[in-house]
Structures are given as C-alpha cells and as structure tokens.
Residue, then its C-alpha position, 0 to 999 in steps of 0.5 A: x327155499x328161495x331167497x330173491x334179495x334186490x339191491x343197488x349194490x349186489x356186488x356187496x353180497x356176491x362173495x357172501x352168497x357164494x360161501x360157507x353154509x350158504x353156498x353149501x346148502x345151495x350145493x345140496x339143492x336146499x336153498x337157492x339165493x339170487x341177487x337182483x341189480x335194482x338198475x336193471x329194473x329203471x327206464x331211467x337212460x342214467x339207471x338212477x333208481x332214486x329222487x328227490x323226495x316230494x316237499x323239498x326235504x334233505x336226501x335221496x329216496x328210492x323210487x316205488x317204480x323199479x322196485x314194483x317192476x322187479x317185485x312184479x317179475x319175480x311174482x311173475x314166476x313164483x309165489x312168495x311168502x314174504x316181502x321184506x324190507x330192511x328197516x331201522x325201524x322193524x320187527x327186531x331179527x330174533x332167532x324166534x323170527x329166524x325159525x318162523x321164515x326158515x320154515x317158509x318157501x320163497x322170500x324176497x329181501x329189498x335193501x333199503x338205500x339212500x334215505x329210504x324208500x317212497x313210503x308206497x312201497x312199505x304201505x302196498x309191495x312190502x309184507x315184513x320189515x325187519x331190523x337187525x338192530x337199533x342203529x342205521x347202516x348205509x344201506x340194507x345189503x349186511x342187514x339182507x346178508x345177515x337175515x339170510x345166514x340166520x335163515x339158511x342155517x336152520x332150512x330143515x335138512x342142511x344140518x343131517x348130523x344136528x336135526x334139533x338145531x332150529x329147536x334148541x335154544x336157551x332163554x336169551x342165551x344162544x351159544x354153549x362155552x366149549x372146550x377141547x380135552x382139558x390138556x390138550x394144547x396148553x403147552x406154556x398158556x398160562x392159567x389156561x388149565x381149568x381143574x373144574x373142568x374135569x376129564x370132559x368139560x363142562x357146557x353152560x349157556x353164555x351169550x354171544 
C-alpha cells in the first residue's frame, strides 16, 4: 500500500509517518506513506496556495491549481483508488471504512486548510471525503495522520502473529479490558486486587 498525503504544512506529520506501526510497516515494505509540500505545487512567486474566495466572504480558500498540479502528478506515476478530502463534513471514519481502504493499493489524502478549498476540487479532483469527527480543526494534517494509522495498522500482513485483527470487531466496542496475573505488581495498590478475576482474568468488551 501507498499513501501520498498533500499538505501546507507537512512538517507536522513528518515525526508521525517515521514512527511506530507506521514506520514499521513501511520497514517491511508493506506500506510506503510520502508527505507532498503543497507549495511546491504554485506558480505563485510568494508560494501562496490560498485566496480570497469569489463574492467577498470572510476567510482564505485554497486554490483548485496547485492541488490539481499535484494530484495530476502523482496520477502521472501510479494509479490510485481513492482521493480523499479531510472534511468536517464527510463520510464518518469508522473501523468498517478503515478496513474497506486497508484493502486498497494506493491512496491519496489532501488536508483541508484555512477556510476550505475552491468547491472545484470536491466536485472534479476528490473521490471520498472523510471526518474524523463532528467538530473542526485548524486543518487537515491530525485528520490525515489518524486516517493513515486506522489504515496501516490493519494492511494484510504487517501483524503475522494476529492475521484476524482487520476481522475482529465487537458491535461499537473495539478494545478488550486486560489484565496481568492477578497479583503481579500490587504491592501497596490499594483495592486493585480483582478476586473475580480468577487465576487468569477475564476479557469483556469496553470501549475506548
């Protein structure tokens, strides 16, 4: 799997791509994710991607031209099966949505800045538009970052020892509480003994 993710400001995501699961998967060659500088993408001399918005209204809106530039070259290359759009607005990010793009080749992930972006992009260059939540962020950046862990994490083949990971999921409920031998480290915890427990512990779903 690729990930391509076009951003203002992709120096937020750079220690987030080179870490953890991510950075693992990318180790064992099973998933790549490259951060694309919008800017670089401008004609603009300033390397300003965004403008006023036709008609007067408050806020800056990025411009359809150095996004179409930067989505027309990496189509240049490869083909994709999404291209998604951080938006307040969009589809909701479940874990359903999560495994649909974890079985996918190559996507692309646009962060939405500033006020948003000419509605030209959503209607012609933009395939899927994804929320992370019901609330707004300064931009699209932590939106991207999260899409691309839920992702990754569940890429057939970077969990060998839990092949069964992308499948098992509880209704609404994604976590199982866990436990470490029931006395092992509660020297002077108090309460924390469990007698319920039993000599293993028992697992019911919780949510997180």
């Amino acid at each position: 799997m690729r990930i391509d993710i076009i951003s203002v400001l992709p120096e937020m995501l750079e220690g987030f791509v080179h870490e953890s699961i991510l950075a693992r998967a990318a180790k064992k060659g099973l998933a790549e994710i490259h951060l694309h500088n919008l800017r670089d993408y401008t004609l603009d001399k300033w390397r300003r991607v965004d403008d006023y918005p036709f008609g007067g209204q408050a806020g800056m809106v990025m411009q359809i031209e150095p996004i179409d530039r930067c989505i027309a070259s990496l189509k240049a290359e490869r083909d994709y099966d999404e291209v998604i759009f951080t938006s307040p607005d969009g589809e909701q990010l479940t874990q359903c949505v999560a495994n649909d793009l974890s079985m996918m080749g190559n996507l692309i992930i646009l962060c939405g800045h500033y006020k948003g972006v000419d509605q030209r992009v959503r209607d012609h260059l933009i395939t899927r538009e994804i929320s992370v939540g019901d609330y707004v962020l300064t931009g699209g950046e932590l939106p991207a970052a999260i899409i691309a862990d839920a992702v990754v994490r569940l890429v057939p083949g970077r969990d060998q020892r839990r092949p069964e990971r992308a499948l098992r999921l509880f209704p609404g409920r994604y976590a199982l509480r866990s436990h470490l031998h029931p006395s092992a480290g509660l020297q002077g915890v108090a309460g924390a003994r469990d007698p319920a427990l039993g000599q293993r512990g028992q697992d019911s779903p919780v949510g997180v």
